[in-house]
C-alpha positions in Angstrom: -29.3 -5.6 -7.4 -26.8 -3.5 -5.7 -24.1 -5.2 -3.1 -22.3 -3.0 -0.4 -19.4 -4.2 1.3 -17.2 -2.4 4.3 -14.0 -3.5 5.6 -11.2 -1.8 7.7 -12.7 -2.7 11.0 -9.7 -1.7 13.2 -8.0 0.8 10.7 -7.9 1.9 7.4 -12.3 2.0 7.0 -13.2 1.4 3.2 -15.8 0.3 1.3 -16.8 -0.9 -1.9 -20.2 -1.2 -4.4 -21.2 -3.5 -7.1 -24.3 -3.0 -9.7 -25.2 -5.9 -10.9 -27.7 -4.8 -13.7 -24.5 -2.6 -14.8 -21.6 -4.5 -13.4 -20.3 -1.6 -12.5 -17.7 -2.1 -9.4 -16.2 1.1 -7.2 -14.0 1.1 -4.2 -13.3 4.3 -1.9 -11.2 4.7 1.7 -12.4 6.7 4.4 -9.2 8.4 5.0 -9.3 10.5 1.8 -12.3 12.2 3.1 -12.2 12.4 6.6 -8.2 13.2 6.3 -7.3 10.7 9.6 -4.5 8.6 8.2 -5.7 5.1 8.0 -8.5 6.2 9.7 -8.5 3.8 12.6 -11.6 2.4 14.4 -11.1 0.0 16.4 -14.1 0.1 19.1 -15.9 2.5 17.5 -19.2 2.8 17.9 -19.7 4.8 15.1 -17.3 6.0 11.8 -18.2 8.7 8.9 -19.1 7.0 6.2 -18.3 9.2 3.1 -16.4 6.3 1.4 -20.1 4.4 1.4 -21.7 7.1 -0.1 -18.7 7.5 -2.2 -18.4 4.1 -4.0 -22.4 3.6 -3.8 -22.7 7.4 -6.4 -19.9 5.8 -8.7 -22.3 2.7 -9.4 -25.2 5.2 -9.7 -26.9 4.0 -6.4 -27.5 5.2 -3.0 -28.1 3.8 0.5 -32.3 3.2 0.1 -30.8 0.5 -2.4 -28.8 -1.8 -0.9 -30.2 -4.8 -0.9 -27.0 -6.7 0.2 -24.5 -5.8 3.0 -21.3 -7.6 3.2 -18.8 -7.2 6.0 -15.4 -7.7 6.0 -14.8 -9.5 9.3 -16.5 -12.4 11.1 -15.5 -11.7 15.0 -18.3 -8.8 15.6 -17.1 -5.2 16.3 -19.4 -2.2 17.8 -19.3 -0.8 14.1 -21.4 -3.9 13.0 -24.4 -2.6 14.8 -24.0 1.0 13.6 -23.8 -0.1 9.8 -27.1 -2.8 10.0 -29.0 0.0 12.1 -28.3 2.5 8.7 -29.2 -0.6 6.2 -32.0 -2.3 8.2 -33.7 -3.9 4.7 -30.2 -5.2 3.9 -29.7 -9.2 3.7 -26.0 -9.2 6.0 -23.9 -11.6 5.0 -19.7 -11.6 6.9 -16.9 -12.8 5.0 -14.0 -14.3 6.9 -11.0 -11.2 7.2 -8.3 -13.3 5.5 -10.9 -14.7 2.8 -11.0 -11.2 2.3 -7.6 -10.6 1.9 -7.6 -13.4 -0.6 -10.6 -12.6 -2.8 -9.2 -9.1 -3.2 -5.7 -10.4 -4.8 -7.1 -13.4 -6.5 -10.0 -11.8 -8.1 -8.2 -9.0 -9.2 -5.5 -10.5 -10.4 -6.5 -11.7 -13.5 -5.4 -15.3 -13.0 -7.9 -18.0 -13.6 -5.6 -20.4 -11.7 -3.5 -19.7 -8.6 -1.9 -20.1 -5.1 -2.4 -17.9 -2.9 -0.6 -16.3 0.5 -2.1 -14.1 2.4 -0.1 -12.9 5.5 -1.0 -9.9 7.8 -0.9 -8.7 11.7 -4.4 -10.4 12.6 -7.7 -9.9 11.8 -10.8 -12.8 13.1 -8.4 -14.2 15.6 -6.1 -15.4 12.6 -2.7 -14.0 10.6 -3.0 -15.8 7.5 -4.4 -18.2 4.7 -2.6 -20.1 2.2 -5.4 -20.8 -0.2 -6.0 -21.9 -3.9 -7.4 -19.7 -6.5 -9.5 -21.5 -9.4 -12.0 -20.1 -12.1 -14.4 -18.3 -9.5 -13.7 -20.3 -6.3 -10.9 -19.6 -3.8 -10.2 -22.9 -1.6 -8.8 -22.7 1.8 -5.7 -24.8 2.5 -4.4 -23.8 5.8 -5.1 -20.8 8.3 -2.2 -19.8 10.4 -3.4 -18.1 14.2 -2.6 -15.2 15.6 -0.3 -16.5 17.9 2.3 -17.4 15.2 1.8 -14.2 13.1 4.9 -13.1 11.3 3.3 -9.8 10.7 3.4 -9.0 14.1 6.7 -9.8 14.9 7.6 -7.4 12.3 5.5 -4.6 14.0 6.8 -5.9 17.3 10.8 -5.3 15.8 9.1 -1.5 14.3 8.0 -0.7 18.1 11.5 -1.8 19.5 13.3 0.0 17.9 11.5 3.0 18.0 10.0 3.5 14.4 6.0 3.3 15.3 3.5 0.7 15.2 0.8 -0.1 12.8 1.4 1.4 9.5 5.5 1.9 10.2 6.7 -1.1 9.0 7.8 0.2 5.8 10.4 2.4 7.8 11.8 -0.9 9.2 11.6 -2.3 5.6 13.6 1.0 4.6 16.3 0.8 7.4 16.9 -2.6 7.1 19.5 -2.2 4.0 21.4 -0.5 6.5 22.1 -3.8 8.8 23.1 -6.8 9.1 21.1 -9.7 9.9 22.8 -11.0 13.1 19.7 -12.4 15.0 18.8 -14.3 12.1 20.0 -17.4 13.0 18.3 -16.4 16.5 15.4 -16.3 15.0 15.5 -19.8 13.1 15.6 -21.6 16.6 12.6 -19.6 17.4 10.7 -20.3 14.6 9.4 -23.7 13.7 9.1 -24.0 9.7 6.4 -26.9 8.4 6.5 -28.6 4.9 3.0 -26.9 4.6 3.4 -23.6 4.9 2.8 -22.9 8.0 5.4 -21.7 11.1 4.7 -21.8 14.8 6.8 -19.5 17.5 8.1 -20.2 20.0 6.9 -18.5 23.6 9.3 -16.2 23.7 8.5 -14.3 20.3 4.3 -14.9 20.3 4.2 -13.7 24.2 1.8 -10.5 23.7 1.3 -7.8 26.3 -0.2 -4.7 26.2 -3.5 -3.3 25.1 -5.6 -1.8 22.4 -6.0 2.1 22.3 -9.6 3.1 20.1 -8.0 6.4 19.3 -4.7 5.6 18.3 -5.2 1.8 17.5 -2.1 0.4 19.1 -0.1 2.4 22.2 3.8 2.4 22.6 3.5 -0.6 24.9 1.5 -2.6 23.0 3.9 -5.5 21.8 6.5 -6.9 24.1 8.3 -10.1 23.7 11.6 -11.8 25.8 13.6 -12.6 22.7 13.8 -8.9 21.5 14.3 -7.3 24.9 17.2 -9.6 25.3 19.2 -8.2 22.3 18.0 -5.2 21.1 17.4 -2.1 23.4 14.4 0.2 23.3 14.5 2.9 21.2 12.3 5.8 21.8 11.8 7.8 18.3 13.5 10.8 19.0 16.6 9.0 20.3 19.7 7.8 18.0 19.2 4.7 16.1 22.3 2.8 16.6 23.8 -0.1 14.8 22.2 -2.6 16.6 19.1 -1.0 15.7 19.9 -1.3 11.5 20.4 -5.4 12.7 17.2 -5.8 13.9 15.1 -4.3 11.0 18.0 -6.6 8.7 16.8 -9.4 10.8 13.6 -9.7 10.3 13.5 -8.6 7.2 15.4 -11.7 6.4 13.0 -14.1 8.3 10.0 -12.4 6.5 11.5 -13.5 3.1 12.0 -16.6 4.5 8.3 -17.3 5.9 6.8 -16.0 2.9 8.9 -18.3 0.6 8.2 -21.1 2.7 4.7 -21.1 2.2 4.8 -20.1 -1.3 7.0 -23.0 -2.1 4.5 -25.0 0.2 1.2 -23.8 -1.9 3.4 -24.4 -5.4 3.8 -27.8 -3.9 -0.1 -28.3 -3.6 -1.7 -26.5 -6.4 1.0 -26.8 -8.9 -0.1 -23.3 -10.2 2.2 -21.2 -12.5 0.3 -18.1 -10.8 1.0 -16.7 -6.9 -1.2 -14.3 -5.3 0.8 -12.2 -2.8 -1.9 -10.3 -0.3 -2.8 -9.2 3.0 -0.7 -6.5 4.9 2.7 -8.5 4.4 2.2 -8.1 0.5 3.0 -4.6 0.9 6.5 -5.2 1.7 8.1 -4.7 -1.6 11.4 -6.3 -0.6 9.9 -9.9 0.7 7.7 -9.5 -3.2 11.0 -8.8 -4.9 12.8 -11.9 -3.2 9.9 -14.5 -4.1 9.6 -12.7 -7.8 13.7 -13.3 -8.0 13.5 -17.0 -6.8 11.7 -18.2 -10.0 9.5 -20.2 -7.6 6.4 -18.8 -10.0 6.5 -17.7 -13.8 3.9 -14.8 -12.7 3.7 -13.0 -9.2 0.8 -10.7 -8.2 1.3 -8.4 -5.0 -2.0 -6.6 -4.7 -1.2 -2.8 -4.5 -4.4 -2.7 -2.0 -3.4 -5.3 0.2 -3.9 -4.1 3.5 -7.2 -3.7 5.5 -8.0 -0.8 3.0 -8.7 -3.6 0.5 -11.0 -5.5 2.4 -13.9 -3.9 1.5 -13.5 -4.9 -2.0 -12.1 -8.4 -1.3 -15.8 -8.9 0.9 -17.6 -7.8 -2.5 -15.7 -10.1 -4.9 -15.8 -13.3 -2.4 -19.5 -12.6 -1.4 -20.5 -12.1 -5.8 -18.4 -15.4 -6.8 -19.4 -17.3 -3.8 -22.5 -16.8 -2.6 -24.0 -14.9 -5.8 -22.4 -17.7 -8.2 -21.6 -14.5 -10.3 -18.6 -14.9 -12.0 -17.0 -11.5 -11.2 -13.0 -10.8 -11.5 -11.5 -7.9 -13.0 -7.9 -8.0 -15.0 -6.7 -5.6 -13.1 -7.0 -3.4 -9.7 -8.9 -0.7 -9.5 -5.9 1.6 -9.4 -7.2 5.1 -10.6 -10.8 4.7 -8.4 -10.7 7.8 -6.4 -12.3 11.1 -7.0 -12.3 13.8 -10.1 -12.4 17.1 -9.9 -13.1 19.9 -12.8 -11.4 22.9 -14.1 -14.1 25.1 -11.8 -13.7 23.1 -8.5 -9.6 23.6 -9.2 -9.8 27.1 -9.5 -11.9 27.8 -6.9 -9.7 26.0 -4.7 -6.7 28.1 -6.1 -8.7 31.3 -5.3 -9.5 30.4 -2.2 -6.2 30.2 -0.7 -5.3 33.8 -2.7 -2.8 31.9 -4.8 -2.1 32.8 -8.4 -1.6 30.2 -11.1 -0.3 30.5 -14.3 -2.1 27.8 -17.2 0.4 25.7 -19.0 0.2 25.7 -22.7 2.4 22.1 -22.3 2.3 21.0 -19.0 4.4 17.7 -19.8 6.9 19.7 -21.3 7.0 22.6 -18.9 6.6 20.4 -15.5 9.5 18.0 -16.9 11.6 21.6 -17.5 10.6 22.3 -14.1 12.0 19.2 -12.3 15.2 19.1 -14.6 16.2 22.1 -13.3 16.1 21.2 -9.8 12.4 21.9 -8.3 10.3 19.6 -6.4 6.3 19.5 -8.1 3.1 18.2 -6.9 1.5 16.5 -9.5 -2.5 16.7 -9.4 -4.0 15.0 -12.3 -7.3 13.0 -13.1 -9.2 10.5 -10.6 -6.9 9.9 -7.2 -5.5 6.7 -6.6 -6.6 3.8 -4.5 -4.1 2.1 -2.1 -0.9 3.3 -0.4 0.8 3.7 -3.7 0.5 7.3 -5.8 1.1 5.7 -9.3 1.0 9.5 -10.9 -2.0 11.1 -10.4 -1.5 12.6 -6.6 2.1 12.3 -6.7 5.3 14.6 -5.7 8.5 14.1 -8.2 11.4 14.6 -8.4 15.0 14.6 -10.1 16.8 11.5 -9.6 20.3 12.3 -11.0 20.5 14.6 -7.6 21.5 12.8 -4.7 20.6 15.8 -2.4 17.0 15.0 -3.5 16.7 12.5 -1.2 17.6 14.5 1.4 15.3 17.1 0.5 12.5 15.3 0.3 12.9 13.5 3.6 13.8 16.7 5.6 11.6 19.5 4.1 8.8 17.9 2.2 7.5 14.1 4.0 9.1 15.7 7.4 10.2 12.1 7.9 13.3 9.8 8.5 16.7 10.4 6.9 17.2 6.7 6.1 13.4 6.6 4.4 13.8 6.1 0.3 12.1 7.1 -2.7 10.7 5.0 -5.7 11.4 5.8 -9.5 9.1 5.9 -12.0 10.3 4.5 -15.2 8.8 4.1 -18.8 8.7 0.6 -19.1 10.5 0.3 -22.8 13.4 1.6 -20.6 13.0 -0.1 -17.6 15.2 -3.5 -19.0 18.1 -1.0 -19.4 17.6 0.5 -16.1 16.1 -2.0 -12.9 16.7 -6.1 -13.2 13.5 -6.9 -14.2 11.8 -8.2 -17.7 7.9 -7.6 -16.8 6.0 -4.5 -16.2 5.7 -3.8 -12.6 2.8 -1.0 -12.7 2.1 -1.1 -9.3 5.4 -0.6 -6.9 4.9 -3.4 -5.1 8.3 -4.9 -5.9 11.6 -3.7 -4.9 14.3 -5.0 -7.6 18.3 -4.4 -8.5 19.2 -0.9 -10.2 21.3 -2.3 -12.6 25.0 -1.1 -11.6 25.8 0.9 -14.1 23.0 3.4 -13.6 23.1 3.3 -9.8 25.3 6.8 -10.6 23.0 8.2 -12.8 20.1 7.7 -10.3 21.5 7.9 -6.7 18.5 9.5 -5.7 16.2 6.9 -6.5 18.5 3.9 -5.4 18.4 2.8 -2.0 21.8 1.7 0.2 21.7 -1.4 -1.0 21.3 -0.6 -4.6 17.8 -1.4 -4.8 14.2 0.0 -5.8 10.9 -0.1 -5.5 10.1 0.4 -9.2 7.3 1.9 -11.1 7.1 1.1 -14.5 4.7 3.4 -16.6 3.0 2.8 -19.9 1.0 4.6 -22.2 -1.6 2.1 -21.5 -1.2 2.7 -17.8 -1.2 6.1 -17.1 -0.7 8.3 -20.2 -0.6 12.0 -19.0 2.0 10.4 -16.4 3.7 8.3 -19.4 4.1 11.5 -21.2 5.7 13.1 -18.4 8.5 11.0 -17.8 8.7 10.9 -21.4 9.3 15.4 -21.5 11.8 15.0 -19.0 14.0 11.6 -20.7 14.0 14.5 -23.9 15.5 16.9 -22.0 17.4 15.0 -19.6 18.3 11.7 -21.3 17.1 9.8 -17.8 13.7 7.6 -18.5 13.1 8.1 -14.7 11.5 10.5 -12.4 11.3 10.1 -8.4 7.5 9.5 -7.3 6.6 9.7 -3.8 3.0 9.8 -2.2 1.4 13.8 -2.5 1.3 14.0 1.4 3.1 15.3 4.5 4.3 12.3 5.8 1.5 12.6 9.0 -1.3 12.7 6.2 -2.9 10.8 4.2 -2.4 11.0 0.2 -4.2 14.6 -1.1 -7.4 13.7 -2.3 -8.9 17.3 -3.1 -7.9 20.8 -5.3 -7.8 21.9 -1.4 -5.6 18.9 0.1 -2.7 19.4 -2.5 -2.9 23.6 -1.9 -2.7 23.2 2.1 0.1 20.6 1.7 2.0 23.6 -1.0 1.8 25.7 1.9 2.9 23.4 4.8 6.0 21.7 3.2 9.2 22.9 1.3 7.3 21.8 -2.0 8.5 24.1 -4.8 5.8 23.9 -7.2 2.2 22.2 -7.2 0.5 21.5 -11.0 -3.0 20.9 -11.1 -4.4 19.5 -14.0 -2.7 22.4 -16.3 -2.7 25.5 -13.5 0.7 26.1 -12.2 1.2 27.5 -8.7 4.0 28.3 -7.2 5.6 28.0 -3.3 4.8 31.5 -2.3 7.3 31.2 0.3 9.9 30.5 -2.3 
């Protein structure tokens, strides 16, 4: 039996496949292929579908096989149509977008027993589930609407002041160290706060104007509310960001952590689970993850690294398996390293294309850590591409941490992005103690934790204006060209750590492709590229 699933109905298109003869499970995002960042679309009548055809070849199936079609969101979209037209022999089954969002955390977890928050923008009319994760059953405990969603007040603070919309938030994340959180308190007497998890706002935040754009997913004017127009002024991106600015993002950053520890407390109250399950598009917010993992509220915390729309393919698959199927299927991890491979032949054909000349590395650990200890920025191309937002070391630019310029660098000549934007550290986890305040492997940079103090010197680089980062740590077991790495350049350096940002101009999405990682070489201030062992060189440097 083979089991298709799609999700991503308004951005961020992915699917996923499961064999059931085999087991097998693969996961693929349109974006990688057809290069759109998070591929949005919302009222589309019809998508590419490459990430279909992807996952289904990594189970060993193909379309004239798919004998059940799962998708990810209840409320019907025009892309509903187009996919049952293309699998007309398919039974079609629709899983519930937060149940989703659930099923993909819980179920890859590899709890047998936890709560569960899932927060995000919206999705079926909704912005959340707290829900209860047991053996292969996920039970629902409360839905909270869209009216009240905390994710969009975020994006609504994003828009304000002038950072973007969907798929921005991060920035406001970023710039929020920078602020104070003065409308905090303004926010409290906005916000009702219930002993079950749940929050209601008040008219004056959940007031929503504006409209829906299929092209671009959300327009400038989308998200409006009284209580932001009354103390923060519009910011238009290529204007200063001034204090006030900083105060907002500090702002609700601080009533995020809030809202998400309310209801995890809430859940810990009515499972009285050791385990919590951090999804949906709030999850990715490494700060809030870092605040609930510091409160102790849980002895384990889960953030799914997938846990935007982009995971919702997989999250359909895994619900439709355990529930409808009675399958018992988890996994003990994610699927982290799920994306494409390519060969020796397909690399150097894609060097020779371009007219580039590569040299082969006899050590390329060694010589790539020698590389960055000396100052150059490298684009690191190894094995099967990474699923999720996160590059975890396979499509990955590093860095050298110890020089503060690097930041700098990389914001204004590489990711073409904000000055205020910054980067994670990679860490070998036997070091990682000595280095970030943390005592558990964190594999997936979904938390953002204390550099100890001492270190912040040795680092700046990698630690943000508050003294924080969104850590990597890296094991042999995890990643072990990556491991070894990090490992060449600790050796030369004495530093465990390496900066690790996404393989991308910041307008892209994460290089998939030999070609993808060349044509990004060629369009940024990257100093070196290294794929698998072929080194090629900036030939503008």
């Amino acid at each position: 039996m083979i089991a298709l699933a799609v999700g991503g109905f308004f951005h961020d298109f992915n699917a996923a496949a499961y064999n059931a003869q085999t087991g097998m499970i693969a996961a693929a995002e349109e974006e990688r292929f057809s290069k759109r960042k998070h591929h949005p679309i919302v009222r589309a009548k019809k998508s590419s579908l490459h990430s279909i055809d992807f996952a289904l070849s990594k189970i060993g199936a193909d379309r004239s096989q798919v004998e059940y079609l799962i998708l990810s969101d209840v409320q019907f979209c025009p892309l509903h149509a187009y996919l049952i037209s293309i699998f007309p022999d398919a039974h079609i089954h629709f899983v519930e977008h937060h149940l989703c969002h659930a099923a993909a955390g819980y179920f890859c977890s590899g709890f047998n027993d936890a709560a569960i928050v899932a927060l995000d923008g919206f999705g079926d009319l909704r912005s959340g589930l707290l829900a209860h994760g047991k053996g292969a059953s996920i039970h629902q405990h409360e839905h909270i609407s869209m009216q009240n969603s905390i994710g969009l007040e975020y994006l609504r603070v994003t828009n304000q002041i002038g950072l973007g919309l969907y798929g921005s938030e991060g920035k406001t994340q970023g710039l929020a160290s920078y602020g104070e959180p003065k409308f905090y308190d303004d926010y409290l007497n906005e916000i009702q706060f219930h002993s079950n998890g749940k929050f209601d706002l008040s008219d004056s935040l959940s007031s929503l104007k504006g409209f829906i754009d299929e092209e671009h997913y959300s327009q400038q004017k989308v998200f409006y509310n009284s209580f932001l127009a009354e103390r923060v002024p519009r910011r238009f991106c290529d204007e200063p960001i001034l204090q006030v600015h900083m105060d907002a993002a500090a702002s609700i950053q601080k009533v995020l952590d809030y809202a998400v520890e309310n209801a995890a407390q809430a859940m810990k109250r009515a499972t009285g689970s050791k385990n919590l399950v951090l999804t949906g598009g709030v999850a990715q917010n490494s700060t809030t993850n870092g605040a609930i993992l510091k409160s102790g509220l849980y002895d384990q915390v889960y953030a799914h690294p997938s846990s935007s729309d982009r995971g919702n393919g997989l999250g359909a698959l895994l619900y439709f398996v355990n529930h409808y199927l009675k399958e018992s299927v988890s996994l003990k991890k994610p699927i982290v390293y799920g994306g494409g491979e390519y060969d020796q032949f397909e690399i150097d054909k894609a060097i020779s294309a371009v007219g580039l000349e590569s040299k082969i590395l006899d050590a390329p650990m060694e010589e790539t850590a020698a590389l960055i200890s000396k100052g150059n920025i490298v684009g690191w191309f190894q094995g099967r591409s990474e699923l999720g937002a996160r590059a975890l070391g396979n499509r990955s630019i590093l860095a050298d941490p110890r020089k503060v310029e690097n930041k700098d660098i990389l914001n204004k000549k590489v990711k073409h992005r904000e000055w205020f934007r910054p980067f994670a550290p990679a860490v070998l986890w036997e070091d990682a103690q000595n280095w970030f305040d943390t005592d558990r492997p964190l594999a997936y940079m979904q938390f953002t934790v204390p550099v100890r103090e001492p270190r912040r010197d040795e680092i700046p680089a990698a630690t943000h204006e508050d003294g924080s980062a969104r850590v990597q740590t890296v094991s042999k077991e995890d990643n072990r060209k990556f491991y070894d790495l990090i490992s060449a350049f600790k050796e030369l350096t004495g530093v465990p750590v390496l900066i690790n940002t996404s393989f991308n101009d910041s307008s892209d999405p994460i290089v998939e492709t030999p070609q993808d990682a060349l044509k990004c070489l060629l369009k940024t201030d990257l100093d070196y590229v290294v794929l698998a062992d072929r080194l090629i060189k900036n030939p503008s440097h």
